[in-house]
MARMILO-255681 format. One record per residue (C-alpha): residue number from 1; y, x, z. Coordinates in Angstrom, 1 decimal. Example, Ala and Ser with C-alpha at 12.3 -4.5 7.8 and 13.67 -1.06 7.14 Angstrom:
REC    n       Y       X       Z
REC    1    -4.5    12.3     7.8
REC    2    -1.1    13.7     7.1
***
This chain:
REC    n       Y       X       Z
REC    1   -42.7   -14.3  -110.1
REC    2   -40.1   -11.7  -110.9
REC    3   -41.8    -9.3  -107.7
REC    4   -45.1    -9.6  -109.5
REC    5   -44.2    -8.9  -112.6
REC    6   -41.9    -6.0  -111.9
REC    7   -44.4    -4.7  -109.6
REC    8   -47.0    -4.9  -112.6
REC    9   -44.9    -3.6  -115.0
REC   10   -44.3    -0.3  -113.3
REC   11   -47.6     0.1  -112.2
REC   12   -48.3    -0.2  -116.0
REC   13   -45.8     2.3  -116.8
REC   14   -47.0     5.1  -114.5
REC   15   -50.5     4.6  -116.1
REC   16   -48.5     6.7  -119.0
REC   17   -45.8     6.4  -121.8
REC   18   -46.1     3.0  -123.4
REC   19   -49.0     1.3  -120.8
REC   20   -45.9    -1.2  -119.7
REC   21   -45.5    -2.7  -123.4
REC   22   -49.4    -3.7  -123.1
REC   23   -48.4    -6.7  -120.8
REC   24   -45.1    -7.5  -122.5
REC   25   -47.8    -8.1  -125.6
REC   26   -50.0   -10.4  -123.1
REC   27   -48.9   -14.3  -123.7
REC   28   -47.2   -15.3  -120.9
REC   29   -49.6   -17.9  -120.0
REC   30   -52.4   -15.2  -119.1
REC   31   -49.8   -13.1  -117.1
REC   32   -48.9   -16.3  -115.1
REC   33   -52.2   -17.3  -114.9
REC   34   -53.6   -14.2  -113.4
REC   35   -50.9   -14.1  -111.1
REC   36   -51.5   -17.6  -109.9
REC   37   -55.4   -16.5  -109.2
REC   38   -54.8   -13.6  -106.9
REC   39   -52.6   -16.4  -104.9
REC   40   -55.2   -19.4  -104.8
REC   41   -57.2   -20.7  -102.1
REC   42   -60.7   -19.5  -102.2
REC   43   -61.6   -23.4  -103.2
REC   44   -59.5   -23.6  -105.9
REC   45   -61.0   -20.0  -107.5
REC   46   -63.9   -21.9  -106.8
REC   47   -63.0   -24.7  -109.1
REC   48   -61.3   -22.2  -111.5
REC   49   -64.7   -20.4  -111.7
REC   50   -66.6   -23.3  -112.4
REC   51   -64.5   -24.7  -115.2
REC   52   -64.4   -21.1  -117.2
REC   53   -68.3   -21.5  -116.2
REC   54   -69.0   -24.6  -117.6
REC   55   -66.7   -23.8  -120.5
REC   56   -68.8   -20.4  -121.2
REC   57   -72.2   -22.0  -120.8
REC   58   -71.0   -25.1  -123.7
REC   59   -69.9   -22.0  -125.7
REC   60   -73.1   -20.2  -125.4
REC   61   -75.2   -23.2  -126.2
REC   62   -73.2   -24.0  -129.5
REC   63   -73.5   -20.3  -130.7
REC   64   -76.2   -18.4  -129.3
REC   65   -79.4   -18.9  -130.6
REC   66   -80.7   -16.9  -127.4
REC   67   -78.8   -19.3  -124.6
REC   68   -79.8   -22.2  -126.5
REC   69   -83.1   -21.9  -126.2
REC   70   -83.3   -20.2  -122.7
REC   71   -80.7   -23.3  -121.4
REC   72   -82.7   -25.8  -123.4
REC   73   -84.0   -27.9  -120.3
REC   74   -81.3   -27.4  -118.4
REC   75   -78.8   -30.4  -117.7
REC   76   -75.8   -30.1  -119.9
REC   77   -73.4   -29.6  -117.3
REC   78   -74.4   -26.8  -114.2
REC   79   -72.6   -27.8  -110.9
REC   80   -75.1   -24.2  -109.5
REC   81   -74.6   -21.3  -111.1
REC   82   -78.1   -20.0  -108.6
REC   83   -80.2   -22.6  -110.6
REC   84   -79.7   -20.6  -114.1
REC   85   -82.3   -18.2  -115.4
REC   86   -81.2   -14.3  -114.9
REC   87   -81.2   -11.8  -118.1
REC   88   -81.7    -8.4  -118.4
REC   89   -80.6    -5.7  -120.4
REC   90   -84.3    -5.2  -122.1
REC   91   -84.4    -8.7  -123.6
REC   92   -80.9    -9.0  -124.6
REC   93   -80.7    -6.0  -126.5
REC   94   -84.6    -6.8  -128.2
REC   95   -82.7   -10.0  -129.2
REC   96   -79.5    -8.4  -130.0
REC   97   -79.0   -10.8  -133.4
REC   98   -79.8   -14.3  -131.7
REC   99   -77.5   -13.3  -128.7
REC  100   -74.2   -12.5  -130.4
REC  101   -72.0   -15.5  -131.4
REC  102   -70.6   -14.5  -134.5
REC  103   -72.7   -14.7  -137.1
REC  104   -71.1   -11.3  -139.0
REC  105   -72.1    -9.2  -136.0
REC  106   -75.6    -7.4  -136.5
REC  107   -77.1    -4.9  -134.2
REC  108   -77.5    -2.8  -137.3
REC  109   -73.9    -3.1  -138.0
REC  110   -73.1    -2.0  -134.8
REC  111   -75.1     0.2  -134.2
REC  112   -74.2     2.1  -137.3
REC  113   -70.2     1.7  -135.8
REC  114   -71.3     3.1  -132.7
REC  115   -73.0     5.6  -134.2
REC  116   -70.2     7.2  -135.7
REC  117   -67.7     8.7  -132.8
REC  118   -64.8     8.7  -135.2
REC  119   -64.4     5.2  -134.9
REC  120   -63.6     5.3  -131.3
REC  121   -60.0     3.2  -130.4
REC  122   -61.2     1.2  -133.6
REC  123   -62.1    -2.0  -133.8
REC  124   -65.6    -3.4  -135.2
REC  125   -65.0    -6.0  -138.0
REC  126   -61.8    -5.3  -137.1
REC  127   -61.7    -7.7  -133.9
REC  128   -64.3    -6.3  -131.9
REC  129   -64.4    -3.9  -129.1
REC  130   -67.7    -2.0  -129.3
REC  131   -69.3    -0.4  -125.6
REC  132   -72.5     1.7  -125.5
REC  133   -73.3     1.9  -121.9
REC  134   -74.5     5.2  -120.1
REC  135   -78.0     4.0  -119.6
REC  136   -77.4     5.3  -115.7
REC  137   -78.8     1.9  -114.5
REC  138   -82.5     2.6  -116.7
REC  139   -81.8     1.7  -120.2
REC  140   -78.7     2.3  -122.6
REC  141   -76.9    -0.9  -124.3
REC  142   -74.6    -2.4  -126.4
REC  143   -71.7    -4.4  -125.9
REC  144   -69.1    -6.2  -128.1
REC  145   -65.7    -7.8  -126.7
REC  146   -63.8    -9.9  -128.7
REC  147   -59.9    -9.8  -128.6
REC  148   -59.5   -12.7  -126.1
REC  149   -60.9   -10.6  -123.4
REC  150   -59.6    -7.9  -124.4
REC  151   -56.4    -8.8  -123.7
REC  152   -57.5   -10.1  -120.5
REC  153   -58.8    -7.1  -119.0
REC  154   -55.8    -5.5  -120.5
REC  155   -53.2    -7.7  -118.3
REC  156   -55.7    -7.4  -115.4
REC  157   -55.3    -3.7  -115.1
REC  158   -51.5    -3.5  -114.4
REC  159   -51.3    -6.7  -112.6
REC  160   -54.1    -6.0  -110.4
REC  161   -54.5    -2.0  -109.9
REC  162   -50.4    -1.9  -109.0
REC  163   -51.5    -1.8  -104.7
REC  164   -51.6     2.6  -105.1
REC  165   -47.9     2.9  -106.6
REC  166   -45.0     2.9  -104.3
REC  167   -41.2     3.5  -105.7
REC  168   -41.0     6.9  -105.6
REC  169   -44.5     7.8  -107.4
REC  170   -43.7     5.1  -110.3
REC  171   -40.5     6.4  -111.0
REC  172   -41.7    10.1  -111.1
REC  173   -44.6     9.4  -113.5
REC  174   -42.9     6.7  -115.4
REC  175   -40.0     9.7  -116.4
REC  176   -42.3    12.3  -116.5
REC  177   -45.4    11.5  -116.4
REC  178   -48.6    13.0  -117.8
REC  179   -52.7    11.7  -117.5
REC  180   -55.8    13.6  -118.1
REC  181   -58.8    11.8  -118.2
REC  182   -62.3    14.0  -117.5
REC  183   -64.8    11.6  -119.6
REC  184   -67.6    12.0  -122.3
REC  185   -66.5    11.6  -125.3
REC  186   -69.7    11.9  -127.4
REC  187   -69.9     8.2  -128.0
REC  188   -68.6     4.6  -127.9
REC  189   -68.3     4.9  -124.1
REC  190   -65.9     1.9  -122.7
REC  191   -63.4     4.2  -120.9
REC  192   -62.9     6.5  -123.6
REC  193   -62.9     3.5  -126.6
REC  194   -60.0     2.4  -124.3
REC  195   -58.0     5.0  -123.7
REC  196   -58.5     6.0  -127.1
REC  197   -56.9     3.1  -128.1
REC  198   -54.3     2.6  -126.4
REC  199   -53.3     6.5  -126.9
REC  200   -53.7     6.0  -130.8
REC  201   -50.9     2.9  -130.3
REC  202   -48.8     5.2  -129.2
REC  203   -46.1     7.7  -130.8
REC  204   -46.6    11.1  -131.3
REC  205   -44.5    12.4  -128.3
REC  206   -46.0     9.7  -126.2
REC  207   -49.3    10.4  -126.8
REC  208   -48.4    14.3  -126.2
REC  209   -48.4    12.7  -122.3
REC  210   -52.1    11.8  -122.3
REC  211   -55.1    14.2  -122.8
REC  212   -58.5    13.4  -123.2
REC  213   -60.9    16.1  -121.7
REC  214   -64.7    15.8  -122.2
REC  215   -66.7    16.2  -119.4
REC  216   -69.6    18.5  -121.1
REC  217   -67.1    21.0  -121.4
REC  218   -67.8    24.3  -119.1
REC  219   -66.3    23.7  -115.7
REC  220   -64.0    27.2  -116.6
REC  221   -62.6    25.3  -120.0
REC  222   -61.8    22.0  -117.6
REC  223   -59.8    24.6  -115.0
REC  224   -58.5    26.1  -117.9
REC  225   -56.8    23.4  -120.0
REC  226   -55.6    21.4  -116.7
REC  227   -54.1    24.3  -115.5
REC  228   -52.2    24.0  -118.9
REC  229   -51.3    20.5  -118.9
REC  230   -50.3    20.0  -115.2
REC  231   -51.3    16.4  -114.9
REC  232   -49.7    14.1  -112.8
REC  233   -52.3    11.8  -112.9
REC  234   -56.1    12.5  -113.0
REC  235   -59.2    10.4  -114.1
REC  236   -63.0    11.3  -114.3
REC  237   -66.1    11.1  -112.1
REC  238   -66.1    11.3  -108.7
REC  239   -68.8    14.3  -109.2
REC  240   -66.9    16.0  -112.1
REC  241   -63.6    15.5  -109.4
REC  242   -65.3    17.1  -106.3
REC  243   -66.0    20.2  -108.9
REC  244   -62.9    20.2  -109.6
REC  245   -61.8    20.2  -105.4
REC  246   -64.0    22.9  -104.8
REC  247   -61.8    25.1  -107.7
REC  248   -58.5    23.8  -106.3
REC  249   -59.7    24.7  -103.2
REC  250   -60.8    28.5  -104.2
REC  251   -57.1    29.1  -106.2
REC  252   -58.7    28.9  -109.7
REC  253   -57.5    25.3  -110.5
REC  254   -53.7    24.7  -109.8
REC  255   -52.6    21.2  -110.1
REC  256   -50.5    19.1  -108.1
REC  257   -51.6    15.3  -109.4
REC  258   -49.7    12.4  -108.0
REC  259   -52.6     9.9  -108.3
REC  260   -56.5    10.5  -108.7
REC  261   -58.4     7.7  -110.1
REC  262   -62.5     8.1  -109.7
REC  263   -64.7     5.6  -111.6
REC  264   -67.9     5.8  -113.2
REC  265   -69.9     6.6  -110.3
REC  266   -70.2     5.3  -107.0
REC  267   -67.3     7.2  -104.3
REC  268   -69.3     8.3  -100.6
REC  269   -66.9     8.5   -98.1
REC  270   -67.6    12.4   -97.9
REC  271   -66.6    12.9  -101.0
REC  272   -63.2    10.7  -100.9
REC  273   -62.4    12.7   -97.9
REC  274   -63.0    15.9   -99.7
REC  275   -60.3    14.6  -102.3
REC  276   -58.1    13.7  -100.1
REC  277   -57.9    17.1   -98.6
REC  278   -58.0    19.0  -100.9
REC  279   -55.2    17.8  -103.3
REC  280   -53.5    15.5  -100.9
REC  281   -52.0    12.5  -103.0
REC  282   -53.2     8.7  -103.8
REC  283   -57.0     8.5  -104.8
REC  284   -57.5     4.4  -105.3
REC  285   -61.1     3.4  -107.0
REC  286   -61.6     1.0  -109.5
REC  287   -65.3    -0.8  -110.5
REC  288   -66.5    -1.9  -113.4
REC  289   -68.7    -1.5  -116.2
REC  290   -69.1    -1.5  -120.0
REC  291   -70.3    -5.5  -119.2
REC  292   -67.0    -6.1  -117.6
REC  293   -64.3    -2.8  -117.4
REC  294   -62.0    -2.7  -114.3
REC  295   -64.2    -5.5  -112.2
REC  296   -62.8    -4.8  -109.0
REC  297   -59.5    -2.8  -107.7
REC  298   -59.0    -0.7  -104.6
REC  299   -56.9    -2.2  -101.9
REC  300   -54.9    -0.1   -99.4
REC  301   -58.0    -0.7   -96.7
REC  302   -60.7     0.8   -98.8
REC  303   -62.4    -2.2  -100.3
REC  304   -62.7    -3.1  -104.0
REC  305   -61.0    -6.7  -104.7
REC  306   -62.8    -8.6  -107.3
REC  307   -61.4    -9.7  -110.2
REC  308   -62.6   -13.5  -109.3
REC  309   -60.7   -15.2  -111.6
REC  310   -62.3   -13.8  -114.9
REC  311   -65.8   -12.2  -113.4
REC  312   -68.4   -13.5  -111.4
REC  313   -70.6   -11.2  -109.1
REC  314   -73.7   -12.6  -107.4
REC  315   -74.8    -9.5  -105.0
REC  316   -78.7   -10.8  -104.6
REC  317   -81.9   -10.1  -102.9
REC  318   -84.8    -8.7  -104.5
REC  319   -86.2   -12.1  -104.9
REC  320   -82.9   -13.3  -106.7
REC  321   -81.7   -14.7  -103.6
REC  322   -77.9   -14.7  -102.5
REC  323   -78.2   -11.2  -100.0
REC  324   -76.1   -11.8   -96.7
REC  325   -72.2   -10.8   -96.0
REC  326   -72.4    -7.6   -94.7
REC  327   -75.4    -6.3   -95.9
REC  328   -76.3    -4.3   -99.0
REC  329   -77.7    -6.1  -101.6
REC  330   -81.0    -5.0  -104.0
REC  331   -79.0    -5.7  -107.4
REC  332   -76.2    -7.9  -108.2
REC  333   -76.0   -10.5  -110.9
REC  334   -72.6   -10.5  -113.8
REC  335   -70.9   -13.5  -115.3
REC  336   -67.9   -12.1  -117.4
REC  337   -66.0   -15.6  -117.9
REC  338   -63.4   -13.3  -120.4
REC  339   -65.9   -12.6  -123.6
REC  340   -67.4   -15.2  -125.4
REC  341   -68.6   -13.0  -128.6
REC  342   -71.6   -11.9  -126.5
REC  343   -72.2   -14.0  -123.3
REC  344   -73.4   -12.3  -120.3
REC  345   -74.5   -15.5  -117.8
REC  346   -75.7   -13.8  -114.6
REC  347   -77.1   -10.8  -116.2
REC  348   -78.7    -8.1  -114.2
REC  349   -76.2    -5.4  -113.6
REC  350   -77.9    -3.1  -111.3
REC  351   -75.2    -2.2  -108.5
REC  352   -76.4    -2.3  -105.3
REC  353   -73.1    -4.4  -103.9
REC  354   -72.1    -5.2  -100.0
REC  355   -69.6    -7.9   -99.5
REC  356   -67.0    -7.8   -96.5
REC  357   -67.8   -11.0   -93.9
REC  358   -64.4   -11.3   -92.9
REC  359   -61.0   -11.5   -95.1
REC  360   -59.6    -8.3   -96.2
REC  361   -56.8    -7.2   -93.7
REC  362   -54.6    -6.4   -97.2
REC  363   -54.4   -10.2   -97.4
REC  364   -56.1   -10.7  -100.7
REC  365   -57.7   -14.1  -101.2
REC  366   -59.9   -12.1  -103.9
REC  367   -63.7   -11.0  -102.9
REC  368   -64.0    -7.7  -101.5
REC  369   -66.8    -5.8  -101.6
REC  370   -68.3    -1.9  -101.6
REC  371   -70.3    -0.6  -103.9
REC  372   -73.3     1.8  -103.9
REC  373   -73.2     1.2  -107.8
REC  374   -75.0     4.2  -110.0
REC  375   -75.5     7.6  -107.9
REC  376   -76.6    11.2  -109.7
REC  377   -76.8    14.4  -108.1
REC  378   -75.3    17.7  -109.0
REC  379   -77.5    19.9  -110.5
REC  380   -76.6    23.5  -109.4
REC  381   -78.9    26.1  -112.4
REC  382   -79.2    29.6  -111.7
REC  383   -76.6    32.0  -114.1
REC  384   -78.0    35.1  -115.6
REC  385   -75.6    37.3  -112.8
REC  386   -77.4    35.5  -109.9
REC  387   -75.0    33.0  -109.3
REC  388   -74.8    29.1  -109.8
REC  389   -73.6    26.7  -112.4
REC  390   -72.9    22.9  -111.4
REC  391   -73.9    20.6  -113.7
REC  392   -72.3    16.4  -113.2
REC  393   -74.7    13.7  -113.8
REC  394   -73.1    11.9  -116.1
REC  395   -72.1    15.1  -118.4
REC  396   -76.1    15.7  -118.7
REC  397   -77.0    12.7  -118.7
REC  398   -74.8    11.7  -121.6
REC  399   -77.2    14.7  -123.3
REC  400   -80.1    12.7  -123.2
REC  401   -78.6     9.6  -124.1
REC  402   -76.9    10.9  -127.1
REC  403   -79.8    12.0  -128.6
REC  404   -81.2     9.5  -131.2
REC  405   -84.6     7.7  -130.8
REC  406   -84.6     7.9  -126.6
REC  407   -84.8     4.4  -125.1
REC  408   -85.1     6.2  -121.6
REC  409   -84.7     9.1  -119.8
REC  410   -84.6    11.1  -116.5
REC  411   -84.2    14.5  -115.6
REC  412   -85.3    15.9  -112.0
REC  413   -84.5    20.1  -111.5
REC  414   -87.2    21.1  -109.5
REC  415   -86.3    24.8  -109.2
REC  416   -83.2    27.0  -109.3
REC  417   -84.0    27.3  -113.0
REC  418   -86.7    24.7  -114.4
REC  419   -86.1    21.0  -115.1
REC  420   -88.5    18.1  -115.6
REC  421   -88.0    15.3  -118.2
REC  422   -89.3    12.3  -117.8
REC  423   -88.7    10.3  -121.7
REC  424   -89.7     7.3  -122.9
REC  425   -88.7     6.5  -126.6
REC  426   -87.6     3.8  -129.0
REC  427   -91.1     1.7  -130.4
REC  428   -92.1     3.6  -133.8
REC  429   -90.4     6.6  -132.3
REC  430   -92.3    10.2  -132.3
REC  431   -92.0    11.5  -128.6
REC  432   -92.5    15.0  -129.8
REC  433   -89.7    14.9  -132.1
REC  434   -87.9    13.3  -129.9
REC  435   -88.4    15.6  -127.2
REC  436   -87.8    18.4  -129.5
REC  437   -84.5    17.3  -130.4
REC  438   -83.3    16.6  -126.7
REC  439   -84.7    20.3  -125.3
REC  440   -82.8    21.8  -128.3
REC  441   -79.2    19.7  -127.4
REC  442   -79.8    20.5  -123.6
REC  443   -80.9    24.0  -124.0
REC  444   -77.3    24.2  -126.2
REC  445   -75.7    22.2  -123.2
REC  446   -76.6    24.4  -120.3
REC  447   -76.0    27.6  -122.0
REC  448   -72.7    26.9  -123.2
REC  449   -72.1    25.9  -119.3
REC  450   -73.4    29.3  -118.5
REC  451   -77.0    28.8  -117.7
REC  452   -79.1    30.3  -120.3
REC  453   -82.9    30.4  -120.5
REC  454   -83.5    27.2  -118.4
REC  455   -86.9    26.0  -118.3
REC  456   -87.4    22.6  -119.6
REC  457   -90.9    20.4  -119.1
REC  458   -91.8    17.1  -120.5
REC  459   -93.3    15.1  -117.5
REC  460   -96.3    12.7  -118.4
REC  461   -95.1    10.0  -116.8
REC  462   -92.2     7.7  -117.9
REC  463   -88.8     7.7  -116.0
REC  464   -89.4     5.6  -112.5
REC  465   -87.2     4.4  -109.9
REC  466   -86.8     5.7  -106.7
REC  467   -89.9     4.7  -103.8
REC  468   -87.6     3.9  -101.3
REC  469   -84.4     2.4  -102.5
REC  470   -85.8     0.9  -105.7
REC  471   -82.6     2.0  -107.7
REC  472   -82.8     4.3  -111.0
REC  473   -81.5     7.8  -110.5
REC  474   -81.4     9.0  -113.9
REC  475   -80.3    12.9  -112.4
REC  476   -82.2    14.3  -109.2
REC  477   -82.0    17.5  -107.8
REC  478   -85.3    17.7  -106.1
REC  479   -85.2    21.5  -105.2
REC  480   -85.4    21.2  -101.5
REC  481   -87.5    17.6  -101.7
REC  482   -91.1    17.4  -103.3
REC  483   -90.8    15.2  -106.3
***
C-alpha cells in the first residue's frame, strides 16, 4: 500500500503546489478502496459495479420523481444493466426539477448560479458542484455533483493519472513547479470550476504557481503571457495545443513544459505526434466529461483506462446494442456510480468509443478503450494584411453557447472570410434577437483575434449532424468541401 500511495501522492504534487494535500483530505477508506479496484479481477469489478448499481438505482427510485416513474415497471432489483431504458440530455434537462434529488435544488436556482461566472470554484447551496457542459455533443446542459463524488473524482485523479510521472519529473515540478491551463473561462465549465477551486484553496504564493489562460484570448496574448510564465506543465485543447506547436515551432512561443495534458477534444494520432515533436516531453490524455470528469487515464501504451470502479461506459450500436471489441461504436451509454444528487443511469453521452479486445500490455485490469469523442475543425479567417487567423473549436464555440436564449448551434466557414450559422433557440425565444446578439459577440470575437469584417449568415435550416458519421460537429470548415 505504501508504493501506491507514495506513487499517488507525488503524482498529486507535480499536478501543482498543494494538489498532494487533496488526497491526504480523502477518508482513507476511499483511497484504499480505489486502490483495491485498479487490482481486482475483472469479476469482482463486475460485482463491485453491480452493487454501486443497484445501490444507485434504489437511490434514484426513492428521490427522483423522474426515475421513479420511468423504473416504475421495472423489477426492484436489476441483475442487466442492458434491460434499462436510455436517457438523453433533451428530456433530462426539460425535467430538470423531477430529476434532481434534493429537493432545494431548482433549475432556476442554478441556473441563476451558473449564470453568474464569479461564482466559479464556489459551491451551489454550498455543497454542490455546478457543470454547464459545452453543448459540442448537440445541446448544452447542466450538471450538479454533490460532495461525495466530488471527493471521489478528486482521489481518482492522483491515484489513477500517476502512470506519466517518473522520479526525476516529480521532483522537478513538485520543487518548482508551475501549470498553465488554456481553457474557457466564460462559464461554469467543469475544468475551469475545478481548477478554480482547488487554486482558490490555495495560499497566495501557491497559487502564484498556477495560471488560468482563457482560450478566446488572441493566439499572440496566449504566446505572450506563456512566454512570461514558463510553464512546466501545460493543459488545454488538443487544437488550441497544436496552435500553440506551430508557434513553438516558428520561434515565437518559447517554453520548455515538462508534461502536456490535452483533454476536451478528441487527440488524432497526427496531432499527438506533432506534440510530441515539437516540444518533446510527456503528453498523457485523460477522458471525461462534465457527466463524469477524468473518466478514463492514459496508460504508457496509448490507451485510456477506465475508471471502472466509479463509472460505467456501455460503447453501443446505433440500435442500443452492445457494439463489438474492436470496433468503433455509434454512441456510448454513462452510469456515474459517484453522484447521487442527480443520477445519470446509462445516459446518452455521445462519444463515439472503441474498446481494446485483448488486455492492455500496461497490465491494467481496468477497461481500455479509444476515443473519437467530440471533434471541431480549425477555422483559419482571412486578416485584413492577407494573411490567416486560426480560430479553436471550442474557443468559438463557447461564443455561441455563451450567448443567452440559444438551445443549439453550429457554425460552418464556407469561405476564407464568410461563416454560416445554423441556430436553433430556447421555446419562447426570438431567433432574431437571438441571432442579433450572437453576430454582435462573434463579430467582437473574431476581431479582437484579428479578423475583422467577417461575414456572418444565418442558415435556414437548424444545426444537423453529419451524413456520414452521424456525430454532431458543432465547428466545420467546409471551404474546400461543398456543405
Amino acid at each position: 500500500m505504501r508504493r501506491y500511495v507514495s506513487v499517488g501522492l507525488l503524482a498529486a504534487g507535480a499536478i501543482g503546489a498543494g494538489a498532494g494535500f487533496w488526497l491526504l483530505r480523502r477518508p482513507l477508506a476511499l483511497v484504499a478502496d480505489i486502490m483495491r479496484a485498479e487490482r481486482a479481477s475483472p469479476e469482482a469489478l463486475a460485482m463491485l459495479q453491480r452493487e454501486r448499481l443497484l445501490d444507485l438505482i434504489a437511490f434514484a427510485r426513492a428521490n427522483s420523481a423522474f426515475y421513479r416513474e420511468r423504473y416504475h415497471d421495472l423489477p426492484d432489483a436489476v441483475d442487466d444493466l442492458s434491460t434499462l431504458p436510455v436517457v438523453t440530455k433533451p428530456e433530462l434537462m426539460a425535467r430538470f426539477d423531477e430529476w434532481v434529488t434534493d429537493p432545494a435544488v431548482t433549475r432556476t436556482g442554478v441556473e441563476a448560479f451558473a449564470a453568474d461566472p464569479t461564482l466559479a470554484g464556489r459551491r451551489y447551496l454550498g455543497r454542490y458542484s455546478v457543470w454547464t457542459t459545452s453543448g459540442t455533443t448537440g445541446r448544452p446542459g447542466l450538471f450538479i455533483h454533490d460532495r461525495r463524488a466530488i471527493s471521489i473524482y478528486a482521489a481518482l485523479t492522483p491515484l489513477r493519472g500517476y502512470r506519466w510521472v517518473t522520479p526525476t519529473v516529480a521532483t522537478y515540478l513538485v520543487t518548482r513547479g508551475r501549470m498553465a491551463a488554456v481553457i474557457a473561462m466564460d462559464g461554469h465549465f467543469a475544468i475551469y470550476d475545478w481548477l478554480e477551486r482547488w487554486r482558490l484553496s490555495l495560499t497566495p504564493s501557491q497559487r502564484d504557481r498556477i495560471r488560468l489562460i482563457s482560450a478566446l484570448a488572441p493566439l499572440d496574448q496566449l504566446v505572450q503571457e506563456l512566454n512570461g510564465f514558463q510553464p512546466n506543465l501545460l493543459f488545454g485543447y488538443p487544437s488550441t495545443i497544436s496552435l500553440l506547436a506551430a508557434e513553438q515551432r516558428a520561434g515565437r512561443l518559447r517554453i520548455a513544459p515538462r508534461f502536456i495534458g490535452p483533454g476536451g477534444e478528441g487527440l488524432d494520432a497526427a496531432t499527438r505526434a506533432e506534440i510530441v515533436e515539437t516540444f518533446r516531453c510527456v503528453v498523457r490524455e485523460t477522458y471525461g466529461a462534465s457527466e463524469f470528469p477524468w473518466a478514463a487515464y492514459e496508460c504508457d501504451h496509448g490507451w485510456l483506462h477506465v475508471n471502472a470502479d466509479w463509472v460505467i461506459l456501455e460503447p453501443v450500436d446505433r440500435d442500443f446494442a452492445p457494439a463489438p471489441p474492436g470496433q468503433p461504436s455509434h454512441t456510448t451509454l454513462l452510469t456515474n456510480l459517484a453522484n447521487h444528487a442527480q443520477p445519470l443511469i446509462r445516459y446518452d453521452l455521445g462519444d463515439s468509443v472503441t474498446v481494446r479486445p485483448d488486455p492492455c500490455p500496461c497490465g491494467s485490469q481496468l477497461q481500455a478503450i479509444h476515443v473519437l469523442g467530440r471533434t471541431g475543425d480549425i477555422l483559419r479567417l482571412r486578416t485584413p494584411s492577407g494573411g490567416n487567423v486560426a480560430v479553436t473549436p471550442l474557443a468559438i464555440g463557447a461564443v455561441m453557447e455563451e450567448t443567452p436564449d440559444v438551445y443549439r448551434a453550429q457554425i460552418i466557414q464556407t469561405e476564407p472570410s464568410a461563416l454560416v450559422v445554423r441556430l436553433e433557440t430556447t421555446p419562447g425565444s426570438s431567433r432574431a434577437d437571438v441571432w442579433a446578439e450572437m453576430a454582435r459577440r462573434l463579430d467582437a470575437y473574431l476581431t479582437a483575434q484579428g479578423a475583422p469584417g467577417v461575414t456572418l449568415t444565418l442558415a435556414g435550416e437548424p444545426p444537423r449532424h453529419d451524413q456520414r458519421s452521424g456525430k454532431f460537429r458543432q465547428v466545420q470548415n467546409a471551404t474546400r468541401s461543398a456543405l
